[in-house]
Structures are given as structure tokens and as C-alpha cells.
N, C-alpha and C positions, 0 to 999 in steps of 0.2 A: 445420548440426546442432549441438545444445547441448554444451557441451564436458562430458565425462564428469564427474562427482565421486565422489570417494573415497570408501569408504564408513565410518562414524564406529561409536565407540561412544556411550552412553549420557552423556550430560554429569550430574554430578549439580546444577545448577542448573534453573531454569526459567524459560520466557518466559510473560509476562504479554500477552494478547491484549485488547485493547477493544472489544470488537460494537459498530457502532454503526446498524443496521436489520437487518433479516430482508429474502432475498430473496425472488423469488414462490413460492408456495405447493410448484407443480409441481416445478420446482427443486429446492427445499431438501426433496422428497420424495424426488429421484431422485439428485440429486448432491449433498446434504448444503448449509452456508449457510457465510456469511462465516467464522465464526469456526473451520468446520469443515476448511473448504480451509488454511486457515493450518495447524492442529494437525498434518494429512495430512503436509502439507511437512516439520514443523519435526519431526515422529517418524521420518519418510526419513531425517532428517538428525542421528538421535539424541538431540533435544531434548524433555523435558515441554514441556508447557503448562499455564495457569488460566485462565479465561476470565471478563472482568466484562461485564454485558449493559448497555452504559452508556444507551444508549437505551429503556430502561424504567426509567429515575432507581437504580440501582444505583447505590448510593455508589461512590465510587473515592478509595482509602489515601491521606490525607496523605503517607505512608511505607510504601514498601513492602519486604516483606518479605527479610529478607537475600538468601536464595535467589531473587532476580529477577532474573536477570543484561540484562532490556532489555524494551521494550515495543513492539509492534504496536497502531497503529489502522487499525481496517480499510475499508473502502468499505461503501457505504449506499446502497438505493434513496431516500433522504431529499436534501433540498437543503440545503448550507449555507449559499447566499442567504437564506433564509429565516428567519434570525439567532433559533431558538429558543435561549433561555436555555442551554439543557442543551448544545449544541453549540457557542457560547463555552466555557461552564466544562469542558468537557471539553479542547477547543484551550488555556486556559490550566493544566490540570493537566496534559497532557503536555509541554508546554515548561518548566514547573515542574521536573519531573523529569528534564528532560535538562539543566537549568541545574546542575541535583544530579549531572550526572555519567553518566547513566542513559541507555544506548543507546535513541531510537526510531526506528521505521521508520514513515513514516505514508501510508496507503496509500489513493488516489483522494480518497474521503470526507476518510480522515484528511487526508491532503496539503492538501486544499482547506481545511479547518478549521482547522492550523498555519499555512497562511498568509493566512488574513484573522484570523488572533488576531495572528499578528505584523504587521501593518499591509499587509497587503496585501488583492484586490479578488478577489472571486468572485461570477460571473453565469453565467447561460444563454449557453454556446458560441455566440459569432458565426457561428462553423463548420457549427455543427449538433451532430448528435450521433456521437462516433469510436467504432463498434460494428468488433470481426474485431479479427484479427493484425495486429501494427503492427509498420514498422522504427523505430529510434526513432537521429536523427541525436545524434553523443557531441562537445560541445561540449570543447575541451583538456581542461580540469577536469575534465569527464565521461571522457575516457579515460584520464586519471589518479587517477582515484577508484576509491577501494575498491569500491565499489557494484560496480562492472562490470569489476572484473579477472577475466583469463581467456576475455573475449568480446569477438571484431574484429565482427562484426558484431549488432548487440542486434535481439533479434525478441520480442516480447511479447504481451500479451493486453489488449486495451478494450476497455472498456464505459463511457462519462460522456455526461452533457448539460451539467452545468455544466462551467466551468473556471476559472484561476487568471491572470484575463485582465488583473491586474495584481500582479507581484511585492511581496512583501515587502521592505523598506530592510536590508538584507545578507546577502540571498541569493545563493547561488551558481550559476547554471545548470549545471543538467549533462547535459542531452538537450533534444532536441525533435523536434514532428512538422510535417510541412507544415499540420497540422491543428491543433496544440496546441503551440506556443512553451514554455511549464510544464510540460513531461512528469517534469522529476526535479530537485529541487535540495535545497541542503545548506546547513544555517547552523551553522558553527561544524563541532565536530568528532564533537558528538551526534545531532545533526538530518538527517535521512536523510528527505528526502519524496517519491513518485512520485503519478502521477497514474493509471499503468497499473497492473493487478493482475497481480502475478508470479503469485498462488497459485492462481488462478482456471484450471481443468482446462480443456482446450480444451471438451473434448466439454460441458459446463457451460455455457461462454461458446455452446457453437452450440446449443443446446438452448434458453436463453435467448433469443436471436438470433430463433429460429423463434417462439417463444410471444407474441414484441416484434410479429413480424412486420418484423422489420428486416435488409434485405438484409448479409450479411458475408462476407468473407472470412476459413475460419479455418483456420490452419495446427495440425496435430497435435504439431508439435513445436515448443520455446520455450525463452527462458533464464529462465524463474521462478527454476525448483527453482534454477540455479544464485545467481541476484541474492540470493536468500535466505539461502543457503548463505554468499555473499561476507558480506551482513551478520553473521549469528551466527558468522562467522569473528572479530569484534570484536571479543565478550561476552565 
């Protein structure tokens, strides 16, 4: 079971969120989309949000605004194999901003797009595709990492076809699955990347599943809210 968290007041900062696709139509009718599940979370947890829709060429701030205390990129029915423009310059404006200091968490999409900006390889999972509840094994660094303080055993939420089937030059492991070697690593002491979606609502993730047509296993309960939680414990 997810370990309880505390409940918060109101921070007077904000997180900045980066769309970077729309999920399927049905979805994002019934359970809201990417940038939606994120916001749900981070108001549980007392935080605003701003949201940029980086995948319809919305600029995104050389500088951002005082009151930003970190950034979310989020996952994408999009491929970042498929080296469009707009998903380089997005992988290098969030590494931009965490070289400046600036908490990011980058999540599936993002994760795969921070690490083929930093020189690392992203392709179609040899695997296949990791749909359902996942355990995800915590490398030492992994169970010493901020990311997952508070949880012995990590249970989460997938959904990908691509993956990050060759690391970036000093990255840090810090999970994996019998399925996906890159499930979570860290570069440096701003860079925070997962490949699984903490934010993503079970019932979301199995609704999707059905619509895929893709057999899963999904568990009702998860450590999102809490991995989340551990992050904006940083900000």
C-alpha cells in the first residue's frame, strides 16, 4: 500500500508543467490528459500550476518567471525517435534550466527526450510495449535517492513503446524493470527522469489499455502521488 502523505498547505510558488501531445480523444474526455493528471496531483499536494502546450510550437521562456519553483515534462502519444525539431529544442530548454538551477522532473516522453538531448539512444522497445502496474527494481542510488524516500517496495504505472535503450554519459541509474533497464535516473542534483508516469490515474491507464486493446495488469493503488510528492519536497 502507498505510504500515507501528510497533508500540505498552499505553497505560494508554482510548477510549470510542458504538454508535450494530447492523449486519445476518449481519454482525455473521461479522464482529462497529460498536463491534467499532473495539475490533479500537484493541487493534492498544495501546489499551483501553468501549463505550456510545447507540442503545438508554444514558445517556452528563456527565463522563467520568479515564482517557478521546478518543471514537469510530461509523456506523449508522440515518438522521440522521430527527432522532430520541436522535441530537440524542447530536451535542450529543459536541461538549460536545470544547468540554471531549476528542479525538473521528466516524465516517459520527457525522460526519453532529456536523454537523447544528452547523448543518449532512444528507439522502439526491443521488449515490446510495458502497458499495467509495474514493480520497478531500486538500484543502491535508487534507494538512496530522494525520488523514492519513503517506499520499500516501488509499484507504478506504464504505458511506452519507445525506450532509452542507450543511456546518456553520466547518468545515474536508479530503477529498472525486467522489461526496461531506464525506468528512472538522475544527472546531477537537478535532473530527475522516469520513464513510468507517476500521475497517470489507474482507472485512466485501464481505460486506455481497453481502447489500445492491450492486455494489462492494473493495480488500483500506486506510489505516483507519493514520487511526486518526494519531488516537490525539493522546490
Amino acid at each position: 500500500m502507498p505510504t500515507p502523505i501528510d497533508p500540505t498547505s498552499s505553497h505560494g510558488r508554482r510548477v510549470l508543467i510542458v504538454q508535450n501531445g494530447v492523449t486519445d480523444a476518449p481519454i482525455a474526455r473521461d479522464h482529462g490528459d497529460y498536463g491534467d493528471w499532473f495539475t490533479e496531483v500537484l493541487r493534492q499536494l498544495g501546489w499551483s500550476s501553468v501549463r505550456i502546450h510545447a507540442h503545438t510550437g508554444a514558445p517556452l521562456p528563456d527565463r522563467l518567471d520568479p515564482d517557478i519553483a521546478g518543471v514537469i515534462l510530461t509523456g506523449s502519444p508522440l515518438s522521440v525517435a522521430d527527432g522532430a525539431p520541436w522535441v530537440l529544442e524542447m530536451g535542450r530548454w529543459a536541461l538549460m534550466q536545470a544547468n540554471r538551477g531549476v528542479p525538473l522532473l521528466a516524465v516517459c516522453f520527457g525522460h526519453q527526450a532529456v536523454g537523447e538531448v544528452l547523448g543518449g539512444r532512444v528507439k522502439a522497445s526491443p521488449n515490446g510495449r510495458e502497458y499495467g502496474t509495474i514493480r520497478l527494481d531500486l538500484t543502491p542510488e535508487g534507494r538512496a535517492h530522494p525520488l523514492f524516500s519513503g517506499i520499500d517496495e516501488v509499484v507504478v504505472q506504464s504505458i511506452h513503446a519507445d525506450a532509452l535503450v542507450e543511456p546518456p554519459p553520466g547518468a545515474t541509474l536508479l530503477a529498472s524493470t525486467a522489461h526496461t533497464e531506464w525506468q528512472a535516473f538522475s544527472v546531477g542534483s537537478r535532473l530527475w527522469a522516469v520513464q513510468f508516469h507517476p500521475e497517470l490515474p489507474p482507472a485512466a491507464l485501464h481505460d486506455l489499455c481497453e481502447l489500445r486493446n492491450q492486455p494489462a495488469v492494473i493495480y488500483q493503488d500506486d506510489h505516483g502521488k507519493r514520487i511526486i510528492h518526494n519531488w516537490t519536497a525539493t522546490l
